[in-house]
Biopython code that builds the backbone (N, CA, C, O; Angstrom):
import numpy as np
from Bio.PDB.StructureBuilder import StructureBuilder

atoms = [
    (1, "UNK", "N", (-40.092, -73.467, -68.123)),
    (1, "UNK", "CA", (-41.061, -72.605, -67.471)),
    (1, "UNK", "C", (-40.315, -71.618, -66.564)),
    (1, "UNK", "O", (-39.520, -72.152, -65.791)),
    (2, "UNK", "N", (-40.430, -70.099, -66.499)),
    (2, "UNK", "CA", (-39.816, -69.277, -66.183)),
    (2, "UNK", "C", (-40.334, -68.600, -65.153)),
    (2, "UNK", "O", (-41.327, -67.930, -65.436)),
    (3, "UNK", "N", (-39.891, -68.564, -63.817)),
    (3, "UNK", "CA", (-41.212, -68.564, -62.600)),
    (3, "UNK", "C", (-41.157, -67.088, -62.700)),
    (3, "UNK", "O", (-40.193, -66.580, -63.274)),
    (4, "UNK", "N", (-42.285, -66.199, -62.099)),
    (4, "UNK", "CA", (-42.331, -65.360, -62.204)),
    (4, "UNK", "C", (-41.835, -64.123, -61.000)),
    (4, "UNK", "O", (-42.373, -63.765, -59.953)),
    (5, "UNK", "N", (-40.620, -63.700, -61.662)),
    (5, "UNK", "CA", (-39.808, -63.267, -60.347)),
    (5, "UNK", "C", (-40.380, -61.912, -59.580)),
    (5, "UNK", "O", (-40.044, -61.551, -58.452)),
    (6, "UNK", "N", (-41.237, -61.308, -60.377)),
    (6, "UNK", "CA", (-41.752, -59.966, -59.530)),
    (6, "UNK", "C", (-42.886, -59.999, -58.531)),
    (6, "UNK", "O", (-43.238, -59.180, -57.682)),
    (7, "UNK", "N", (-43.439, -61.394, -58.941)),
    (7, "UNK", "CA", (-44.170, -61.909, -57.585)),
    (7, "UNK", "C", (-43.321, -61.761, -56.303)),
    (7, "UNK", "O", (-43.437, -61.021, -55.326)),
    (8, "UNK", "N", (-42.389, -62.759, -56.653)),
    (8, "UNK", "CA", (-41.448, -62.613, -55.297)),
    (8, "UNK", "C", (-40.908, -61.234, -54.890)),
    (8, "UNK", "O", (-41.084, -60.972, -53.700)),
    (9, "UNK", "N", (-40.338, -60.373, -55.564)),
    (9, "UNK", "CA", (-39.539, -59.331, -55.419)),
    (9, "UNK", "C", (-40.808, -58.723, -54.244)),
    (9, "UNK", "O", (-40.809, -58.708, -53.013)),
    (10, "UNK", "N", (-41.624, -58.351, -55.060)),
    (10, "UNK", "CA", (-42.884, -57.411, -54.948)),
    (10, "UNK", "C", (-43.567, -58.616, -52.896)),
    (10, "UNK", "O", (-44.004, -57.978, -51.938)),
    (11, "UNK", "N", (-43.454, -59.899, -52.863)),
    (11, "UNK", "CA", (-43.537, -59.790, -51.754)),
    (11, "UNK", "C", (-42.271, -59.704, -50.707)),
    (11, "UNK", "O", (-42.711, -59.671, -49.558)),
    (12, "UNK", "N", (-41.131, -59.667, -50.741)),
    (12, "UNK", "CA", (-40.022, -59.318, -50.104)),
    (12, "UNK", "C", (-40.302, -57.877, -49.871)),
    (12, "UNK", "O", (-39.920, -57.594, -48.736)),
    (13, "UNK", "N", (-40.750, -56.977, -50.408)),
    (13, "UNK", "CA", (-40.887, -55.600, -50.544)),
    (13, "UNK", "C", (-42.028, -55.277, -49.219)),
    (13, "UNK", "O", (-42.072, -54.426, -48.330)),
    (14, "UNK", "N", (-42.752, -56.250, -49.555)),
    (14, "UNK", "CA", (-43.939, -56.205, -48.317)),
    (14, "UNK", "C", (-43.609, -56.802, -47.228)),
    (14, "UNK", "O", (-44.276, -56.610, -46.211)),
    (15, "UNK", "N", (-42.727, -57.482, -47.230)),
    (15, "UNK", "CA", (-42.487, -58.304, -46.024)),
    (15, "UNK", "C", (-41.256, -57.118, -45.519)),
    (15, "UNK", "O", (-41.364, -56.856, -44.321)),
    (16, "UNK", "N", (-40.134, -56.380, -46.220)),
    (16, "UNK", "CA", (-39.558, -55.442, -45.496)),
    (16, "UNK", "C", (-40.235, -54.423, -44.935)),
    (16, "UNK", "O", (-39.979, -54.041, -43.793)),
    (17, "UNK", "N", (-41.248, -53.837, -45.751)),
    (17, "UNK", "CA", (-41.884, -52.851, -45.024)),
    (17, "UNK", "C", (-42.817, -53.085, -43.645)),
    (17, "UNK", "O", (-43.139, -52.160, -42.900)),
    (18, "UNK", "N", (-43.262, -54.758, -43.405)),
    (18, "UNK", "CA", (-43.543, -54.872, -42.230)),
    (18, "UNK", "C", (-42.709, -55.107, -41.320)),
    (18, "UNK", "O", (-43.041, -54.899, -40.153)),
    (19, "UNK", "N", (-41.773, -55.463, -41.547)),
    (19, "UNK", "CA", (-40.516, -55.473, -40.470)),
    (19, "UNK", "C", (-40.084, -53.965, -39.850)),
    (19, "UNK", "O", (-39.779, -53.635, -38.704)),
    (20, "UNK", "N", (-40.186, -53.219, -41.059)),
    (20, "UNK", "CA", (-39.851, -51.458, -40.820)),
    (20, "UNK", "C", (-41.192, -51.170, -39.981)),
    (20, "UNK", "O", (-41.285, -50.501, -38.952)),
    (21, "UNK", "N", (-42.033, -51.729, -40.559)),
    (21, "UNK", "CA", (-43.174, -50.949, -39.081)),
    (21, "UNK", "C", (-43.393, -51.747, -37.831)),
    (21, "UNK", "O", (-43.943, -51.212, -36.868)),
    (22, "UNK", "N", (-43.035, -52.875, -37.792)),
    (22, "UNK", "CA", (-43.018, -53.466, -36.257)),
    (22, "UNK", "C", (-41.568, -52.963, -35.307)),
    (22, "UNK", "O", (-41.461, -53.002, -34.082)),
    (23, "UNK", "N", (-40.546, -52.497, -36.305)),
    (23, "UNK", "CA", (-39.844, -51.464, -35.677)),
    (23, "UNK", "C", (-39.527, -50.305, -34.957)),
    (23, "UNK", "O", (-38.899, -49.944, -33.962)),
    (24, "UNK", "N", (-40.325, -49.804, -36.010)),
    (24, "UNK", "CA", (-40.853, -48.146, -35.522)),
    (24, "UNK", "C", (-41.779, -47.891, -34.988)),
    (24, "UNK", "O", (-41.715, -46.813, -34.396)),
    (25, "UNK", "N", (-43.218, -48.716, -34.862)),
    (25, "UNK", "CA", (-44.129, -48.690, -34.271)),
    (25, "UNK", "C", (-44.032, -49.440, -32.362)),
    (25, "UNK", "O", (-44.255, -48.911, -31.273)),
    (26, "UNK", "N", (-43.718, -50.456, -32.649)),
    (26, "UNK", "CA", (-43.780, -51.152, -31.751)),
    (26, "UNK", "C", (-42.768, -50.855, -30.664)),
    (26, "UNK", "O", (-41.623, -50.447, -30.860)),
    (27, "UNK", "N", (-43.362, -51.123, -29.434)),
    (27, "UNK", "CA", (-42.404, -50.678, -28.360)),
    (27, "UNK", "C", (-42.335, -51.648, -27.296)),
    (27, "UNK", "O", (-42.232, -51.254, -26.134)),
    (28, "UNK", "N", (-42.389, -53.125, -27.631)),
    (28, "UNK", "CA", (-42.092, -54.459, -27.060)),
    (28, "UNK", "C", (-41.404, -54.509, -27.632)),
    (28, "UNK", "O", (-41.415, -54.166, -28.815)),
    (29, "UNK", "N", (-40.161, -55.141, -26.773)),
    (29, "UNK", "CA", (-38.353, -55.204, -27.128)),
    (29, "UNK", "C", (-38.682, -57.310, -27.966)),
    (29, "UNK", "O", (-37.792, -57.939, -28.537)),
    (30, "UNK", "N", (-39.975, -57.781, -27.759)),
    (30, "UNK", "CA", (-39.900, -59.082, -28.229)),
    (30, "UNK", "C", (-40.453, -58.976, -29.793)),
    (30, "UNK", "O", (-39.934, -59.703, -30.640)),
    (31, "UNK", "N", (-41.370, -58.183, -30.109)),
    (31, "UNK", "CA", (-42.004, -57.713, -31.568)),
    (31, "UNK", "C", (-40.915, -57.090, -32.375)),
    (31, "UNK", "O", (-40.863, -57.272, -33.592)),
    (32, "UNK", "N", (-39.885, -56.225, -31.618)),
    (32, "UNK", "CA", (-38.979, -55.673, -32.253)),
    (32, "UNK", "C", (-38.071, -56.881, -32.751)),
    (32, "UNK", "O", (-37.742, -56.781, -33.934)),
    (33, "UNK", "N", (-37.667, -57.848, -32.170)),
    (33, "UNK", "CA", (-36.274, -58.796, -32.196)),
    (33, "UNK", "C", (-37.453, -59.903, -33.493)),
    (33, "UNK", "O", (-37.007, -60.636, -34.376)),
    (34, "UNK", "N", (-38.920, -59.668, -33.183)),
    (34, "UNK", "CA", (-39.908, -60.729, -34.811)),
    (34, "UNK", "C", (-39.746, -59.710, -35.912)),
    (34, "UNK", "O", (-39.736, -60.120, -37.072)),
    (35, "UNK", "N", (-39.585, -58.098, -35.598)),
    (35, "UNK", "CA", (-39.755, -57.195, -36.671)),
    (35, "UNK", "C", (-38.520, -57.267, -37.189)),
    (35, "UNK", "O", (-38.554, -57.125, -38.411)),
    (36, "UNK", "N", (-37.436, -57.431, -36.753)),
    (36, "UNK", "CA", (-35.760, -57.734, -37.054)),
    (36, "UNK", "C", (-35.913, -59.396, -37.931)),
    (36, "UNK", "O", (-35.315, -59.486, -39.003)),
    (37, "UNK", "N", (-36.550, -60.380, -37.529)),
    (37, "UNK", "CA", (-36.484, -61.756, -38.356)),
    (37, "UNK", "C", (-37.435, -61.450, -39.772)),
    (37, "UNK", "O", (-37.321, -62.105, -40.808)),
    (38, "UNK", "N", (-38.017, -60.758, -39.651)),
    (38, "UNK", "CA", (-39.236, -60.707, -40.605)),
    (38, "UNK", "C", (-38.328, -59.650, -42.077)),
    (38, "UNK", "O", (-38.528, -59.681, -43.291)),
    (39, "UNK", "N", (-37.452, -58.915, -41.336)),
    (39, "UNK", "CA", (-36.848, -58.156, -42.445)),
    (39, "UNK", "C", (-36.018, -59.285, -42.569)),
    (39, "UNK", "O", (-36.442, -59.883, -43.558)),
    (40, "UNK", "N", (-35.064, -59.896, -42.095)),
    (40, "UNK", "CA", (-34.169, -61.058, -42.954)),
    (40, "UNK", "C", (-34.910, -61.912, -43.275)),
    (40, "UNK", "O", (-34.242, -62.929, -43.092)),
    (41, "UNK", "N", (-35.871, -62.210, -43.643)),
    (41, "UNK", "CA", (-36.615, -63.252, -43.956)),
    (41, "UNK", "C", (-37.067, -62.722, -45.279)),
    (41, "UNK", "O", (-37.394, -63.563, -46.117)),
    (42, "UNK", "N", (-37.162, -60.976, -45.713)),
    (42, "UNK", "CA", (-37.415, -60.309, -46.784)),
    (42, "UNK", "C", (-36.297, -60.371, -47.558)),
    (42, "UNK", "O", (-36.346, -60.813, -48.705)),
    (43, "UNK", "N", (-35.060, -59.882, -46.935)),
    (43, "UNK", "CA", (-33.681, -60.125, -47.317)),
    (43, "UNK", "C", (-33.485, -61.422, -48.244)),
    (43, "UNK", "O", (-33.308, -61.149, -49.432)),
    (44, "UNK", "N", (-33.486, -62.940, -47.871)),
    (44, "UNK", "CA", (-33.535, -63.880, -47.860)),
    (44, "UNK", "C", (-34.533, -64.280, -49.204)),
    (44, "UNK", "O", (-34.105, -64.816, -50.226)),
    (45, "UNK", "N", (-35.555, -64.003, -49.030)),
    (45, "UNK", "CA", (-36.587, -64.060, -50.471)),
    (45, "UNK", "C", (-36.096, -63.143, -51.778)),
    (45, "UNK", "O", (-36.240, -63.271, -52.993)),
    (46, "UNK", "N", (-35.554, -62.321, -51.068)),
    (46, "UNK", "CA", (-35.144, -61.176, -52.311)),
    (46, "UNK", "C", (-33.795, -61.197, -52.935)),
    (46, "UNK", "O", (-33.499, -60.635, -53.989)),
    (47, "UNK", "N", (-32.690, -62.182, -51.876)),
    (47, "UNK", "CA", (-31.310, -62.788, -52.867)),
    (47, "UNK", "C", (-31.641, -64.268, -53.505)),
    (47, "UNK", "O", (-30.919, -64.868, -54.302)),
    (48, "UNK", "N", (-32.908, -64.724, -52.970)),
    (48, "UNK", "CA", (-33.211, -66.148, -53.918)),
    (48, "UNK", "C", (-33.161, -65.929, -55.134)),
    (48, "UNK", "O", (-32.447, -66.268, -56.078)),
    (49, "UNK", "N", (-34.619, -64.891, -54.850)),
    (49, "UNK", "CA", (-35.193, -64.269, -56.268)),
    (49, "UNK", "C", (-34.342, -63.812, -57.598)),
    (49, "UNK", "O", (-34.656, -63.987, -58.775)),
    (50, "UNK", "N", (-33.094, -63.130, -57.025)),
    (50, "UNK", "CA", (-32.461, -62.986, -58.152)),
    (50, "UNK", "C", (-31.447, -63.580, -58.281)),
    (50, "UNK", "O", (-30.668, -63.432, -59.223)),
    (51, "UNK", "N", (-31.304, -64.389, -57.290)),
    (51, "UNK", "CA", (-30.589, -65.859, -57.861)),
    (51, "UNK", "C", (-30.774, -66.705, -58.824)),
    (51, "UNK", "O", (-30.024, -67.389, -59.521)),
    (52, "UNK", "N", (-32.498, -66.468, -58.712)),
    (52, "UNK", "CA", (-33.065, -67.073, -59.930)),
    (52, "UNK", "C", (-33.310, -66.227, -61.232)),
    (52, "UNK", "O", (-33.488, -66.706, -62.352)),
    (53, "UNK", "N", (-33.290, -64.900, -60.908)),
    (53, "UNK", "CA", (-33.296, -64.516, -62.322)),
    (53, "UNK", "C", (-32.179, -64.120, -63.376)),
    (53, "UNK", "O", (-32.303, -63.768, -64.549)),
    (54, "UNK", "N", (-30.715, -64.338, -62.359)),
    (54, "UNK", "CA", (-29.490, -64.261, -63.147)),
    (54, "UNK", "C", (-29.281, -65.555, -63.690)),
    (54, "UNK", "O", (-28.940, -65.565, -64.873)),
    (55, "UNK", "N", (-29.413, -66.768, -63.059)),
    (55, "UNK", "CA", (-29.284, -68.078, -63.505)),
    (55, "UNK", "C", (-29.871, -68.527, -64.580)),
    (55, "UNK", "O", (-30.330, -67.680, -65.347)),
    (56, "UNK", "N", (-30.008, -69.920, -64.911)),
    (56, "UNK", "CA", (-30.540, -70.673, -66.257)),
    (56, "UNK", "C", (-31.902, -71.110, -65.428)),
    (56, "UNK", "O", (-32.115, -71.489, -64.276)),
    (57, "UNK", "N", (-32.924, -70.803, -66.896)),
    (57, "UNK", "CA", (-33.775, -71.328, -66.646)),
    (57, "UNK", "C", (-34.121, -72.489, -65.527)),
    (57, "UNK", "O", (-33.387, -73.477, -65.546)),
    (58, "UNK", "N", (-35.033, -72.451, -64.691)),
    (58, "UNK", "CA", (-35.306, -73.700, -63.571)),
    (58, "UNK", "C", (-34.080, -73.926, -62.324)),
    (58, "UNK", "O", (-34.017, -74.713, -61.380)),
    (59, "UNK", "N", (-33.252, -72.947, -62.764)),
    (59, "UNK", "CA", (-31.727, -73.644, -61.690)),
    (59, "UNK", "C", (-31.939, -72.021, -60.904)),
    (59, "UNK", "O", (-32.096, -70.871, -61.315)),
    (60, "UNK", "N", (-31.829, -72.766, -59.410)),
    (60, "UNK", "CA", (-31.338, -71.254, -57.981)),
    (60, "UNK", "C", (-29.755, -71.486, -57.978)),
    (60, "UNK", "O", (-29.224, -72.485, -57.493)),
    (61, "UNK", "N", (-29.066, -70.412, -58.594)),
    (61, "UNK", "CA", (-27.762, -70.013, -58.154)),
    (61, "UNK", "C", (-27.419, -70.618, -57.327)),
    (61, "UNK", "O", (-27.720, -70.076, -56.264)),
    (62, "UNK", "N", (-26.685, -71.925, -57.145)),
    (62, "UNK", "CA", (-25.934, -72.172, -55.907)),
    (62, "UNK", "C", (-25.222, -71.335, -54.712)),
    (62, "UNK", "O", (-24.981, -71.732, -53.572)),
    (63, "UNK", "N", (-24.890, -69.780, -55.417)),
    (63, "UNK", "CA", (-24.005, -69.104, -54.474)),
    (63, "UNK", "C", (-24.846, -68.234, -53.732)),
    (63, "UNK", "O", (-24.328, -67.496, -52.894)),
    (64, "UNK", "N", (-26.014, -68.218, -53.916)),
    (64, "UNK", "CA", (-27.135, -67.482, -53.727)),
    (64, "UNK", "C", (-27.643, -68.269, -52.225)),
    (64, "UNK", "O", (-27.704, -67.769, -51.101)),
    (65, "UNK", "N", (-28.079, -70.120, -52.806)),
    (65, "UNK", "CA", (-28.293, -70.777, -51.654)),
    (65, "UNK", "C", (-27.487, -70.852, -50.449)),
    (65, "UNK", "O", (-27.864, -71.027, -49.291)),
    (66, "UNK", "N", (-26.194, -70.675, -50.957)),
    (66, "UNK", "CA", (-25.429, -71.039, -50.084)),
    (66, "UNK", "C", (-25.045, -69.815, -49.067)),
    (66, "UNK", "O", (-24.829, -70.137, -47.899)),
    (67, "UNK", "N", (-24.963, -68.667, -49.366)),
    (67, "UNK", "CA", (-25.004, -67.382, -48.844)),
    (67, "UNK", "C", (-26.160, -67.081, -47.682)),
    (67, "UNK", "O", (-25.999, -66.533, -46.592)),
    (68, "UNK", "N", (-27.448, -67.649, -48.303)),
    (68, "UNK", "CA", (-29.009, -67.656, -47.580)),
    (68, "UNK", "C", (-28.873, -68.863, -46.630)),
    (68, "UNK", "O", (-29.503, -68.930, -45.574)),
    (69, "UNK", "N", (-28.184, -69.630, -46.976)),
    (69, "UNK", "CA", (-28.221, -70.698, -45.491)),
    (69, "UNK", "C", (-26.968, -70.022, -44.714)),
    (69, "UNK", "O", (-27.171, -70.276, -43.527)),
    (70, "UNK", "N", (-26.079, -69.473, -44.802)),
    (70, "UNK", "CA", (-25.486, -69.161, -43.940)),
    (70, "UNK", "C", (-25.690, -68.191, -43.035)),
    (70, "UNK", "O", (-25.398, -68.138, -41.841)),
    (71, "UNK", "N", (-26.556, -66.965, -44.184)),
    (71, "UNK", "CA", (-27.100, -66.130, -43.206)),
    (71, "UNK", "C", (-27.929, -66.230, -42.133)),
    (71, "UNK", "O", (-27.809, -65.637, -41.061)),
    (72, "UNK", "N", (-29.537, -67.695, -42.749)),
    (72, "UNK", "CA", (-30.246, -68.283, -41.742)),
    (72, "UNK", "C", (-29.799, -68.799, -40.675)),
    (72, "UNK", "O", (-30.448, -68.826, -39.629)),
    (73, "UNK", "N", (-28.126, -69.477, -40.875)),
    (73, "UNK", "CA", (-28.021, -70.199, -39.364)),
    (73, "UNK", "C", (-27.119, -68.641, -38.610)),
    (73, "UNK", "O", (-27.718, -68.126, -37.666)),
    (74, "UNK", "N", (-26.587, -68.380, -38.779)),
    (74, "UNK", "CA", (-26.255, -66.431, -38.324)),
    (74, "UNK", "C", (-27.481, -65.850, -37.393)),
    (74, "UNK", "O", (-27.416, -65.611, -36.187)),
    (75, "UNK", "N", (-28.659, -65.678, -38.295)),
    (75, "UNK", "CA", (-29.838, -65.076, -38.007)),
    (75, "UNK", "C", (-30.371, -66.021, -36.920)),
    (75, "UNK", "O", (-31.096, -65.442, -36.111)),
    (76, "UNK", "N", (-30.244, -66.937, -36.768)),
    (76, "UNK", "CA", (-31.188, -68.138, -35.614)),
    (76, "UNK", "C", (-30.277, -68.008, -34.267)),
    (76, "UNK", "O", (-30.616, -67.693, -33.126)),
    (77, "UNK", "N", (-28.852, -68.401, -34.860)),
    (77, "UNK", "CA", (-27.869, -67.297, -33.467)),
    (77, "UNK", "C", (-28.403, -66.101, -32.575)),
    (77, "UNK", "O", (-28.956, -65.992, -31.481)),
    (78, "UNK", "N", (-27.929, -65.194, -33.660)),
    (78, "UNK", "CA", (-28.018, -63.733, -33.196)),
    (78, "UNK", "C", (-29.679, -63.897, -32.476)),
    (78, "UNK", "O", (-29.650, -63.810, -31.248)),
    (79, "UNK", "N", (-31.147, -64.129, -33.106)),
    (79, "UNK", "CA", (-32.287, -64.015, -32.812)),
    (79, "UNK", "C", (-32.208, -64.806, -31.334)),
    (79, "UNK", "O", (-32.813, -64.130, -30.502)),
    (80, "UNK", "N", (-31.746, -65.820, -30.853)),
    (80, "UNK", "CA", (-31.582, -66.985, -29.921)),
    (80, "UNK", "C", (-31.232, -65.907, -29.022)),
    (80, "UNK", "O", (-32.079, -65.523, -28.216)),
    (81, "UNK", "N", (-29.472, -65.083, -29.081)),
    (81, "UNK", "CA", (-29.244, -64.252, -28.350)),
    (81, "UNK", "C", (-30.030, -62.941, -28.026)),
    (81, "UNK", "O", (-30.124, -62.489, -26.885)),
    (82, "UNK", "N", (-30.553, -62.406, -29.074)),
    (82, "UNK", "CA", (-31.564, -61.237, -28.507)),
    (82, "UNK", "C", (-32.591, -61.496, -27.834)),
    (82, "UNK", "O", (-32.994, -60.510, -27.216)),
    (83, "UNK", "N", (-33.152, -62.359, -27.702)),
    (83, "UNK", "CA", (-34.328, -63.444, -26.919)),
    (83, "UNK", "C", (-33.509, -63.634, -25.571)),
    (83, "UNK", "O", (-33.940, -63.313, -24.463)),
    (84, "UNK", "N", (-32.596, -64.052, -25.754)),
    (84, "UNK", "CA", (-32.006, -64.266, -24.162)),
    (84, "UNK", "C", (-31.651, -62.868, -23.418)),
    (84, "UNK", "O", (-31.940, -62.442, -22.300)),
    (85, "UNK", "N", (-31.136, -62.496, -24.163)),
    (85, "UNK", "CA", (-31.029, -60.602, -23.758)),
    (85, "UNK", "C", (-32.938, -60.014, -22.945)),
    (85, "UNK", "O", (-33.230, -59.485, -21.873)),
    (86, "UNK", "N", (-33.656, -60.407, -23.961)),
    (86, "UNK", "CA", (-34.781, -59.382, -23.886)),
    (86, "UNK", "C", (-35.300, -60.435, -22.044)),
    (86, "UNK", "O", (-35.699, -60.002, -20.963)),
    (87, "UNK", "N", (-35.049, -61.661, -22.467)),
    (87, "UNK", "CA", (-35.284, -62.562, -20.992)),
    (87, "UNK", "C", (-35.164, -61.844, -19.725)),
    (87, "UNK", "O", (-36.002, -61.582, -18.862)),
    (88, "UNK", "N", (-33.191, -61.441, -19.882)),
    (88, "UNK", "CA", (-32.805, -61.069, -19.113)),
    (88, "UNK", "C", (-33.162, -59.712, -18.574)),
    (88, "UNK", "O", (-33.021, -59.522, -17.366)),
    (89, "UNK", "N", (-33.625, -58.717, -19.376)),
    (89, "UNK", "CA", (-34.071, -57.585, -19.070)),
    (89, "UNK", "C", (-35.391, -57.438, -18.651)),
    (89, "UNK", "O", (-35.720, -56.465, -17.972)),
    (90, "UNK", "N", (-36.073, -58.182, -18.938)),
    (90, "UNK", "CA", (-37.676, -58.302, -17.857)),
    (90, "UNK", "C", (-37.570, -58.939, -16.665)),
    (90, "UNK", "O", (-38.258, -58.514, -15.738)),
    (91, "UNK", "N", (-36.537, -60.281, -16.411)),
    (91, "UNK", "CA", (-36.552, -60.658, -15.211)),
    (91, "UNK", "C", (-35.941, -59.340, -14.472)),
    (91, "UNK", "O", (-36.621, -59.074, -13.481)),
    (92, "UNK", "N", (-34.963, -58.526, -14.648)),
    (92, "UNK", "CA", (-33.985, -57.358, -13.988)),
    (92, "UNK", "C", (-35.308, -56.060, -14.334)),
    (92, "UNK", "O", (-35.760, -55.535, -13.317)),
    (93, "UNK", "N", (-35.529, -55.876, -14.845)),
    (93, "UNK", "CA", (-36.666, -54.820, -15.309)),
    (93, "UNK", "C", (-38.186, -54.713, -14.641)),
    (93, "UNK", "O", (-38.766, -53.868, -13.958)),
    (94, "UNK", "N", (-38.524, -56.007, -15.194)),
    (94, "UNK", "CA", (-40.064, -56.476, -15.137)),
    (94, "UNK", "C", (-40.776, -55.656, -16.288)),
    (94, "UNK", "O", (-42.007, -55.644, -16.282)),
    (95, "UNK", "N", (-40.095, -54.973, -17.272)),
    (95, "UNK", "CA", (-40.621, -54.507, -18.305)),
    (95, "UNK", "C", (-40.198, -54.796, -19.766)),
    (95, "UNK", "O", (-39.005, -55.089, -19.696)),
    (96, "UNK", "N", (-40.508, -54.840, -20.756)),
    (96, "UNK", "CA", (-40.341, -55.063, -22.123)),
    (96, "UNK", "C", (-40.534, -53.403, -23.113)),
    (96, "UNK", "O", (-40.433, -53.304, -24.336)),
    (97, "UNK", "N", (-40.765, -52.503, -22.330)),
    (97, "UNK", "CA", (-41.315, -51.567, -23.298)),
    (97, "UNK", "C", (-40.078, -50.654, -23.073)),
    (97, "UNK", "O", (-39.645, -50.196, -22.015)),
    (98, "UNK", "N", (-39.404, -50.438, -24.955)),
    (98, "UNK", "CA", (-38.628, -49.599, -24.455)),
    (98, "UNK", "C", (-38.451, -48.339, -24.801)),
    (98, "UNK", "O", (-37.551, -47.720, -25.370)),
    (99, "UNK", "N", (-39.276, -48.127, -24.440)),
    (99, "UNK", "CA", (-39.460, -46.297, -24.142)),
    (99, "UNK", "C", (-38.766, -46.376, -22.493)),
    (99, "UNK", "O", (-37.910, -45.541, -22.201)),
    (100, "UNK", "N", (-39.076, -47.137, -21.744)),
    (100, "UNK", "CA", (-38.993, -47.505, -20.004)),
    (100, "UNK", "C", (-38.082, -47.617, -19.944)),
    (100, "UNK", "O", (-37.480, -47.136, -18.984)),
    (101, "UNK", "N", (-37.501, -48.240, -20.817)),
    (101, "UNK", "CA", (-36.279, -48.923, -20.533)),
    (101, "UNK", "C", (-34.848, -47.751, -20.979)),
    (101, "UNK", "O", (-33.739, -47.773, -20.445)),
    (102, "UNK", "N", (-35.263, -46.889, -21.984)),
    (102, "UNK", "CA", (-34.438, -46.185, -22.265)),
    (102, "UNK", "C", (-34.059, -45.335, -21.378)),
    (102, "UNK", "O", (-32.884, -44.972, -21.340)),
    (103, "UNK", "N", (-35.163, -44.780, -20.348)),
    (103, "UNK", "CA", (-34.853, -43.993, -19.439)),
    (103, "UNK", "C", (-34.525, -44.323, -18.320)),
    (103, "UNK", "O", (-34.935, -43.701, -17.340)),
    (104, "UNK", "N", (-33.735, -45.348, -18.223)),
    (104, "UNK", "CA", (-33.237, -46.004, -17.176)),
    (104, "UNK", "C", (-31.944, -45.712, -17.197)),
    (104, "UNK", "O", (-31.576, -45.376, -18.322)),
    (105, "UNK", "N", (-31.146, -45.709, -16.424)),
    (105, "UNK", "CA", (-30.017, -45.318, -16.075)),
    (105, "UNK", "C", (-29.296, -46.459, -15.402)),
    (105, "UNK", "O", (-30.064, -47.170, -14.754)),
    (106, "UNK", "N", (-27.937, -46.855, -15.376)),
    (106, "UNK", "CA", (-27.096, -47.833, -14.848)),
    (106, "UNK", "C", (-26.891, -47.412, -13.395)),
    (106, "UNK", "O", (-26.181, -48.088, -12.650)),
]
sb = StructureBuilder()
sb.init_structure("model")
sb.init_model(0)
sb.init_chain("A")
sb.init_seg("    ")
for serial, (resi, resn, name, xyz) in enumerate(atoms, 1):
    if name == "N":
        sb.init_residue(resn, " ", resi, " ")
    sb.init_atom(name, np.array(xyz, "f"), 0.0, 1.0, " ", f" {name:<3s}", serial, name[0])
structure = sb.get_structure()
């Protein structure tokens, strides 16, 4: 049974383009750092996917899995640290919006 890979493709596609608009739209520095997980999380569905469609029937590419878990524990890092960053800039700030924040000066 041959799963059907353009399901997946086709939602990775949707799941990047909401990451691209909680980017560009949004101007909470905490929606931005979910709009940043939500595109690797598109990323992530979309090297499975054709992990599975270069491989044998029923089998995910091992090098595929193994690439996607490394990136996930990477991504839980880095996300951990931008969270502690965005912490630190509202306690020093008292703001999250960065339009505010850009025009701030050292």
């Amino acid at each position: 049974m041959t799963p059907n890979i353009e399901w997946y493709l086709i939602t990775a596609i949707i799941l990047f383009f909401i990451g691209i608009y909680c980017l560009v739209v949004k101007r909470n520095a905490i929606r931005m750092v979910i709009g940043i997980e939500i595109i690797t999380s598109a990323i992530h569905l979309n090297f499975i996917a054709v992990g599975v469609a270069v491989s044998p029937v029923g089998v995910v590419d091992p090098l595929a899995q193994t690439i996607v878990m490394a990136s996930i524990v990477i991504g839980a890092a880095v996300a951990t640290v931008a969270l502690m960053l965005v912490i630190r800039i509202y306690d020093h700030y008292k703001t999250l919006d960065v339009k505010k924040l850009s025009k701030l000066r050292w």
